[in-house]
C-alpha positions in Angstrom: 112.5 109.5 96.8 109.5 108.1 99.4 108.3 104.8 98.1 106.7 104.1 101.3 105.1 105.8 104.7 104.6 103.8 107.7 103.2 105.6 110.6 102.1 104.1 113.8 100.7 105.2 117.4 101.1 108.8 116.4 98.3 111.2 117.0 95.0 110.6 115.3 96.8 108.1 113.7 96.6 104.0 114.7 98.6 102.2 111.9 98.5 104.1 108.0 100.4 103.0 105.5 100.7 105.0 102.2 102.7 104.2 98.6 103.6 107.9 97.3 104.0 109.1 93.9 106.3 111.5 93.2 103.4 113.9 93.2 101.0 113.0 95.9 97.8 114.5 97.1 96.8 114.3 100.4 92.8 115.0 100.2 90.5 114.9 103.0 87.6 116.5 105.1 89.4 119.4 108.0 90.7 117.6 111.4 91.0 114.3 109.8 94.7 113.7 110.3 96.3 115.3 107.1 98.6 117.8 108.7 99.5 115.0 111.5 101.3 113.1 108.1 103.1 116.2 107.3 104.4 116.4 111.5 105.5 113.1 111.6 107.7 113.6 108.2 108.8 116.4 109.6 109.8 115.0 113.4 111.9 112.5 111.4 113.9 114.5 108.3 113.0 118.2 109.4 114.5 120.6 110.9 115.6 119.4 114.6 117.7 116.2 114.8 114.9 113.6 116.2 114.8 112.7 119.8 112.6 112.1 122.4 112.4 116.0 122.4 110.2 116.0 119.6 107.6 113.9 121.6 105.3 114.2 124.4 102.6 111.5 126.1 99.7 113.5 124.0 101.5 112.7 121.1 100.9 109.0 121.2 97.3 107.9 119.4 94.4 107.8 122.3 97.2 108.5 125.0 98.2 104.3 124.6 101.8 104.3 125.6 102.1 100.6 125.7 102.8 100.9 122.3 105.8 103.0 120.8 105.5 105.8 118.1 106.7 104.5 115.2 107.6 107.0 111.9 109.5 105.1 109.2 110.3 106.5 105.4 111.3 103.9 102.7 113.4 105.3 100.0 113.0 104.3 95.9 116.7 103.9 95.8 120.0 103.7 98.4 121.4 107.2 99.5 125.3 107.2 99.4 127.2 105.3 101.6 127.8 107.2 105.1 130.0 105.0 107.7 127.9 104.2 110.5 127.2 102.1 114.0 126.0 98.5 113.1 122.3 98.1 115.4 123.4 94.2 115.8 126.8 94.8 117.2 129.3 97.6 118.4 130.6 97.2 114.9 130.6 99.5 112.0 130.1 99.8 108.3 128.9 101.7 105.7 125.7 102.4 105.7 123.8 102.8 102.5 120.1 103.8 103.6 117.6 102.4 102.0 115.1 103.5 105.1 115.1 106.0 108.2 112.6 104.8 111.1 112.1 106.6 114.5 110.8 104.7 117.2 109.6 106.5 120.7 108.4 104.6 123.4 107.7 105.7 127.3 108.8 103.4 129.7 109.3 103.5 133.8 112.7 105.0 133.1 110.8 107.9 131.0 110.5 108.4 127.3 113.5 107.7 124.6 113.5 107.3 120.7 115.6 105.3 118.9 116.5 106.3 115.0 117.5 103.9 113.1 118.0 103.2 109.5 118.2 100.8 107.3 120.8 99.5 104.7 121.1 98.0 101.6 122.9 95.7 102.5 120.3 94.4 105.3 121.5 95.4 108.4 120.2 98.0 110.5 122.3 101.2 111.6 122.5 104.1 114.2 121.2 107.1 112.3 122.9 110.1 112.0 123.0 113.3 110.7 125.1 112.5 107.9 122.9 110.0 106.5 119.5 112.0 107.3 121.0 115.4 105.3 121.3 113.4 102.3 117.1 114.3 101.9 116.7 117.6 101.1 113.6 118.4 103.4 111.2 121.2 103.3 107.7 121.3 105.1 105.6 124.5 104.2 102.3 124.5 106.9 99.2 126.4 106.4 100.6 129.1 108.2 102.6 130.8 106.1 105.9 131.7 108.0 107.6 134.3 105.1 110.2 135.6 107.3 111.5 131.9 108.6 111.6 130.4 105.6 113.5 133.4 104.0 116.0 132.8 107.1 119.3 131.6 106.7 118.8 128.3 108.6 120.2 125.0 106.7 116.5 123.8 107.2 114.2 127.0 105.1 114.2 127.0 101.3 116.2 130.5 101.2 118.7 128.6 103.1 119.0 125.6 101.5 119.6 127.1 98.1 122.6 129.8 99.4 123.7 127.0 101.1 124.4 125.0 98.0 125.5 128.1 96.2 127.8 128.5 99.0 129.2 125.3 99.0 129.7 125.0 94.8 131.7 128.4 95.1 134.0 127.2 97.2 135.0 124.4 95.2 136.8 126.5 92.8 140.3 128.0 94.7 141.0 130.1 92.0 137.4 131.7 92.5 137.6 132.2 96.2 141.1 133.5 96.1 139.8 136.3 93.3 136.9 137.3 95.3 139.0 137.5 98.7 141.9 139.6 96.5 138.8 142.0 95.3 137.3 142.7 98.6 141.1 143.8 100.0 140.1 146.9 99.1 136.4 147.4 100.8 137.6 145.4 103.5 140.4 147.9 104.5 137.9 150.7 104.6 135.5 149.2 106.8 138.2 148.0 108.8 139.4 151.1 109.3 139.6 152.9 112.3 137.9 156.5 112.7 138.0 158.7 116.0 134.4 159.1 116.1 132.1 157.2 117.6 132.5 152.7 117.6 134.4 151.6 114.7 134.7 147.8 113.5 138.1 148.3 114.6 137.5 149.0 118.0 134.7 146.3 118.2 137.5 143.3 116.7 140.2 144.6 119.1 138.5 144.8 122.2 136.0 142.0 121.3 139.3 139.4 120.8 141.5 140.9 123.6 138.2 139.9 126.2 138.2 136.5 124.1 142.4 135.9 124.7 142.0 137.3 128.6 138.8 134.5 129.3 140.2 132.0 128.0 144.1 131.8 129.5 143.4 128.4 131.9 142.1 126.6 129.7 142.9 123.5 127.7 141.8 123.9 124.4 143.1 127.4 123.1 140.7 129.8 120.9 142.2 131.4 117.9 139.5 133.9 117.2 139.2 135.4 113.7 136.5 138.2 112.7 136.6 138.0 108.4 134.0 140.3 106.5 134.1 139.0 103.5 132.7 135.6 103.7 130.6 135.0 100.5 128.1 133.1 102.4 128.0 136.5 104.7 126.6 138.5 101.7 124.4 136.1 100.7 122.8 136.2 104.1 122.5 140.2 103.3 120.4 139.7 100.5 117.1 141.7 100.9 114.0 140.6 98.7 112.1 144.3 97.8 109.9 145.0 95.9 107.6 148.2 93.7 103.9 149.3 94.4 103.1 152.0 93.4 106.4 153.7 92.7 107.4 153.1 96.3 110.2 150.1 97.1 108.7 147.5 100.3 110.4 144.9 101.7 108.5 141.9 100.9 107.3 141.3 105.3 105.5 144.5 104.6 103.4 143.7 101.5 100.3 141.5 101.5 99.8 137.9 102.4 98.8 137.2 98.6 102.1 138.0 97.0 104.1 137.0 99.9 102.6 133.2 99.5 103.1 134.1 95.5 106.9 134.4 96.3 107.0 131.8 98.8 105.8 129.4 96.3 108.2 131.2 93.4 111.0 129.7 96.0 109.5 127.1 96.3 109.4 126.2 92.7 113.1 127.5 92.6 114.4 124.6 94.8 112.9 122.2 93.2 114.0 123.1 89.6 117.9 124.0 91.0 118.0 120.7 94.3 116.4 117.8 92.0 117.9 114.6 93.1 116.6 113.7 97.0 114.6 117.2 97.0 111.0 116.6 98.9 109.0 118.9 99.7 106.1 119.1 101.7 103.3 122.0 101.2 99.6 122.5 102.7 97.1 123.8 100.6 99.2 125.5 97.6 96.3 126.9 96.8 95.6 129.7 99.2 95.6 133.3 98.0 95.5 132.3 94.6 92.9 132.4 91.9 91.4 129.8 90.0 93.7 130.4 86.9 97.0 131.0 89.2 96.0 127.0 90.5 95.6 125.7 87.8 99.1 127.2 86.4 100.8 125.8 89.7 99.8 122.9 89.4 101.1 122.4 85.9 104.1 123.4 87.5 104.0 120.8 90.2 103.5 118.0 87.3 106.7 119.3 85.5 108.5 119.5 88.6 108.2 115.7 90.1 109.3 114.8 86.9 112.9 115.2 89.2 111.3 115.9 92.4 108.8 114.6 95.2 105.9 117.3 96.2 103.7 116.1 98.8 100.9 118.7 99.4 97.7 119.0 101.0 94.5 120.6 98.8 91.0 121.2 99.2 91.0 122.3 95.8 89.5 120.6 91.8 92.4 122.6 90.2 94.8 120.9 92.4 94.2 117.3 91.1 93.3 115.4 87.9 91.1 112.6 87.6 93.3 111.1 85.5 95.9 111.0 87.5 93.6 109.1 90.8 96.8 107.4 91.8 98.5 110.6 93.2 96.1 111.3 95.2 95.6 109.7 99.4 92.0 110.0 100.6 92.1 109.6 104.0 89.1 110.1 106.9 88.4 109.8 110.4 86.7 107.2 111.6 86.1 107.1 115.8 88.9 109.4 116.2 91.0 107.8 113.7 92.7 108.7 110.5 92.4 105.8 107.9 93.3 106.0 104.0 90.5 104.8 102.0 92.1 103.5 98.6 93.7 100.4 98.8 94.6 98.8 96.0 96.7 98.6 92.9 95.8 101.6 90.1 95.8 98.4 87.0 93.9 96.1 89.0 91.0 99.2 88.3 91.7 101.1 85.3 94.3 100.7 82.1 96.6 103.2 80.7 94.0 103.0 77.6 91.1 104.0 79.3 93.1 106.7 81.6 94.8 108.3 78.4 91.2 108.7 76.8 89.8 110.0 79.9 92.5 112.8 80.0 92.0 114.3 76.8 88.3 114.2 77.8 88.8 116.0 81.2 91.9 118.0 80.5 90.1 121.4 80.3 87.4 120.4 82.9 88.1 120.4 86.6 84.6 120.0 87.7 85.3 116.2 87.4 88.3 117.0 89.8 85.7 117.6 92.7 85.0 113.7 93.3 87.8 113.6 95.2 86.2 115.9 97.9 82.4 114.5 98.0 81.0 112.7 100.3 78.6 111.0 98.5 78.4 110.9 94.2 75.8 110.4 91.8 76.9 109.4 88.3 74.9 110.3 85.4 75.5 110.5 81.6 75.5 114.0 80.8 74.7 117.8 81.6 70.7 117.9 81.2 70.7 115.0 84.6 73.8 117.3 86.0 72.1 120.4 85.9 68.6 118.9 86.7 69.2 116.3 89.7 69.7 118.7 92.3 66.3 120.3 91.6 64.8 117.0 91.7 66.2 116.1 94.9 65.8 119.7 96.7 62.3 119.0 95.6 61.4 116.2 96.9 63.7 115.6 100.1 63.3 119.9 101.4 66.3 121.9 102.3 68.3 119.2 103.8 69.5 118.0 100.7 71.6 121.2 100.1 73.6 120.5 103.3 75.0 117.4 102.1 78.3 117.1 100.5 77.4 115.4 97.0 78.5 115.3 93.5 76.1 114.7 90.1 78.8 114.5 88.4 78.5 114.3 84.4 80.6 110.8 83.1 79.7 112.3 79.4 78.5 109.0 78.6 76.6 106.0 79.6 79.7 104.2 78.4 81.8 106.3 80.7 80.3 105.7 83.8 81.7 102.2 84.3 85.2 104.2 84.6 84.0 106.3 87.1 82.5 103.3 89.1 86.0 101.5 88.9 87.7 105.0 89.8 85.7 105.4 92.4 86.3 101.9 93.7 90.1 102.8 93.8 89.7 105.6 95.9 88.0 103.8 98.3 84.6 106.2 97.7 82.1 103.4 98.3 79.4 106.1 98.6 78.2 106.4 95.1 74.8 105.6 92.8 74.6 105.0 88.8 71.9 106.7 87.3 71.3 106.2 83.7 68.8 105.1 80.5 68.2 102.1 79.7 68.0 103.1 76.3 65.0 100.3 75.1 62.2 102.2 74.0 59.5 100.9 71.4 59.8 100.5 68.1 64.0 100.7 68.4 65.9 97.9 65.9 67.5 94.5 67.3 70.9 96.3 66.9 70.0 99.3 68.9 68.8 96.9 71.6 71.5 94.7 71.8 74.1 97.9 72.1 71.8 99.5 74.7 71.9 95.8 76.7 75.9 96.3 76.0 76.1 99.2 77.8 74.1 98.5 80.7 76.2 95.3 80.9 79.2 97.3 81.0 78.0 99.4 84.1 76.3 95.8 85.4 80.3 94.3 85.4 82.0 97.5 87.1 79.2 97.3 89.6 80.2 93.9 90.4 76.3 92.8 91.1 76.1 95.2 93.6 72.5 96.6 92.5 72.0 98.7 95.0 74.5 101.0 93.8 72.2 101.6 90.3 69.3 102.9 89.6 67.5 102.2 85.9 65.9 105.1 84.2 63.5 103.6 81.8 63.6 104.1 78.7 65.4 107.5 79.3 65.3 110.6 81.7 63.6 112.5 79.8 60.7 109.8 78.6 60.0 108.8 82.4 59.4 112.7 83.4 57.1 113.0 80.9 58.0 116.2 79.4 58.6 117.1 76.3 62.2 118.2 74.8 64.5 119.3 71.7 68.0 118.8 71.6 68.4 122.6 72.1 66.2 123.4 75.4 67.2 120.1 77.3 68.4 121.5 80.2 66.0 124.4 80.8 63.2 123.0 79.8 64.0 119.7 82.4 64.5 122.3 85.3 61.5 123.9 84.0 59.6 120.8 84.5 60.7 120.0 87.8 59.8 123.7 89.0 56.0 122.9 87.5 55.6 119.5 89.1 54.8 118.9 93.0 57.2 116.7 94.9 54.6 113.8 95.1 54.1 113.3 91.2 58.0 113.2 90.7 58.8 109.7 89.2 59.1 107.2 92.1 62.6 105.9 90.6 64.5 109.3 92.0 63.1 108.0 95.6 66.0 105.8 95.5 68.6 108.2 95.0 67.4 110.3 97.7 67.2 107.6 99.9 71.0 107.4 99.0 71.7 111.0 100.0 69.4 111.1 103.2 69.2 107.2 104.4 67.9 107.8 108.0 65.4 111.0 107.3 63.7 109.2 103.9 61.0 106.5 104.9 60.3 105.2 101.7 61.8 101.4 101.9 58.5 100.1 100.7 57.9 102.4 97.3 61.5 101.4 96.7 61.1 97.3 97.1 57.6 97.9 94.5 59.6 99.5 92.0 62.2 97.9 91.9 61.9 94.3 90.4 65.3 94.5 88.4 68.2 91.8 89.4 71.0 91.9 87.7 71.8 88.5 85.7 
């Protein structure tokens, strides 16, 4: 499997670097350099050998040919051991990959590529096609092509799999020498001549006699044989059909909803039956399919990189799991370039404790899935600051506020949210605000005021003293509005409030937020630096 991507100089893309799971997300904003990832995999293990065929002077990242294009691939563990031409000398060896690179690069003499790969054993070899078919390949775009993949090219799913069958027939004699003894029979009948019309007979004849008369002169001699009973020939004769409405359709003439359905049944299939060195490559699994159906797929995804490495693209909650924040890539563009926001290690953030409990929390809840998509995130304790934040801030910042891409999203607990802070940090989503109680109201004991403190602290130590990243309700949400609430009507009656109270007599602290959503429209620096008084110790 991928360990590691290295892509340079190619596209959008100026230098990114990326550490794959065996299930890994690519998650970002349209145009931002996704799909370019998915091309540059596929110029070096796809479909056509690479060469500087696959390239041209747009391809390189701002049009800077000084430097080369460089796509490299490091693999988990050595493929098998393929003899090869030593890099360093005109020697040769075998050559167990432990990386493919492709390097193109434009000079006066014109453009060339140079693949390569590495060995275990440290030196650097030729590629070849040997060594590159070892990775079973498949790269599904956006565009859905049914009828390629469903071709019988080494490269498409359908392919792949009857290419395998092919091959694992064949290595029993006894099997091949039963089927060719079954299909004498058949065989003679279609081979028979019949005085009307072209029969096969006539075709092979005349076909091999032109064949034999072309070719006297020549060096190398051409023993031309026409056989109909190849088992790979039948395979390729397989028709997929299926029933509407009582009526059989051949699956190119039914809708694009249950052709993806099928593509992504194949899909599955390869997976399950390839397994070892099987990577594939899909963007946006999700389309034509319901909420449910995505959900279901991507159980199926999680089972299948058990064995298998699925790289897709998603714009979709059901499609990742919070839990689960190291399978996912954020990338953005920055001035024309693609950049991958999280950095560092998953432990150095969050341990297998605190990810376990979070998954049993979140397992049923996809809502906290869409973090990886927003822009900007507010994080507050539970539904009744959820449901009523977006009121608040439609209220007092206009209609603007709806065009932003942010999350309130509900951490279930004040004690929670320092997760989300550090889960945050990981994916590189530096756009985010804490809003919470401080829990200290009147007349509360010593111990309920040293475990409110305890909290806070908690959130205080994730933030890192970063207090601009906070914002202090106090004592509670409910307490600073000033409205009055039972355990049963929280929610309504907070959104009730806020449709009662003008914009101006909103508590000042929820300035601050806004100011987070809608920094250079918001002039309210100097209500902000009078309310707030708080440092964190």
């Amino acid at each position: 499997m991928i360990s590691r991507i290295y892509i340079s100089n190619y596209k959008s893309i100026s230098e990114l670097e990326i550490f794959p799971e065996n299930l890994c997300a690519l998650i970002a904003p349209n145009s931002t350099g996704k799909t370019n990832v998915f091309k540059a995999l596929n110029i070096l293990l796809g479909e056509t050998y690479p060469t500087e065929k696959a390239f041209s002077k747009e391809d390189f990242h701002k049009r800077n040919t000084k430097h080369p294009i460089i796509i490299r691939v490091d693999l988990s563990k050595p493929l098998g051991a393929v003899y090869a031409t030593k890099k360093s000398s005109s020697g040769k060896g075998n050559c167990e990959a432990i990386a493919l690179q492709l390097e193109y690069r434009i000079t006066e003499q014109g453009g060339s590529s140079y693949f390569t790969c590495f060995g275990a054993d440290g030196e650097e070899y030729y590629g070849n096609g040997q060594i590159r078919d070892q990775l079973s390949w498949v790269y599904i775009p956006s565009e859905r092509s049914f009828e390629k993949q469903l071709s019988m090219s080494k490269w498409t799913l359908f392919g792949k799999i009857l290419s395998k069958v092919d091959v694992n027939f064949r290595a029993n004699k006894e099997r091949v020498d039963a089927f060719e003894k079954s299909m004498n029979e058949p065989k003679s009948i279609l081979e028979k001549d019949f005085e009307e019309g072209i029969s096969y007979a006539k075709f092979k004849s005349v076909f091999v006699s032109k064949v034999e008369q072309n070719i006297l002169g020549h060096s190398n001699g051409c023993d031309l044989n026409l056989e109909i009973y190849d088992p790979l020939w039948y395979y390729k004769m397989i028709q997929i059909t299926t029933m509407e409405s009582d009526q059989r359709f051949n699956v190119e003439e039914i809708g694009s909803g249950t052709q993806n359905l099928i593509l992504l049944s194949l899909f599955q299939t390869f997976a399950s039956l390839m397994k070892s060195n099987a990577i594939l490559a899909i963007e946006e699994p999700e389309l034509y399919l319901f909420p449910h159906a995505q959900r279901q797929l991507y159980r199926e995804f999680r089972k299948l990189s058990e064995h298998t490495q699925i790289f897709y693209t998603t714009h979709s909650p059901n499609f990742v799991d919070i839990s689960n924040c190291n399978e996912a890539i954020i990338l953005r563009k920055e001035d024309g370039e693609t950049i991958k926001l999280n950095t560092g290690k998953l432990s150095d953030f969050i341990d297998e404790g605190a990810k376990h409990e979070l998954h049993l929390q979140t397992k049923f809840n996809s809502s906290v899935n869409e973090i990886f998509f927003a822009d900007k995130i507010i994080l507050v304790e539970g539904d009744t600051e959820k449901s009523t934040f977006p009121h608040i801030l439609e209220k007092i910042g206009g209609s603007e506020v709806g065009a932003i891409n942010y999350l309130v999203l509900n951490c279930s607990s004040k004690d929670f949210i320092p997760f989300y802070i550090r889960v945050c940090k990981f994916l590189g989503l530096e756009n985010f605000i804490a809003a919470y109680d401080t829990d200290l109201h009147d007349g509360k004991n010593e111990h309920q005021i040293n475990t409110a403190k305890k909290s806070t602290e908690g959130i205080y130590e994730a933030l890192e003293g970063d207090i601009s990243k906070c914002v202090e309700l106090h004592p509670d949400f409910e307490t600073l509005c000033g409205y009055s609430t039972s355990d049963k009507n929280k929610i309504r009656e907070a959104v009730s409030w806020v449709g009662k109270t003008d914009a101006d007599k909103m508590p000042k602290d929820f300035l601050k937020i806004l100011e987070f959503l809608l920094p250079p429209k918001v002039e309210v620096a100097e209500q902000l630096k009078q309310n707030d008084r708080r440092s964190i110790p």
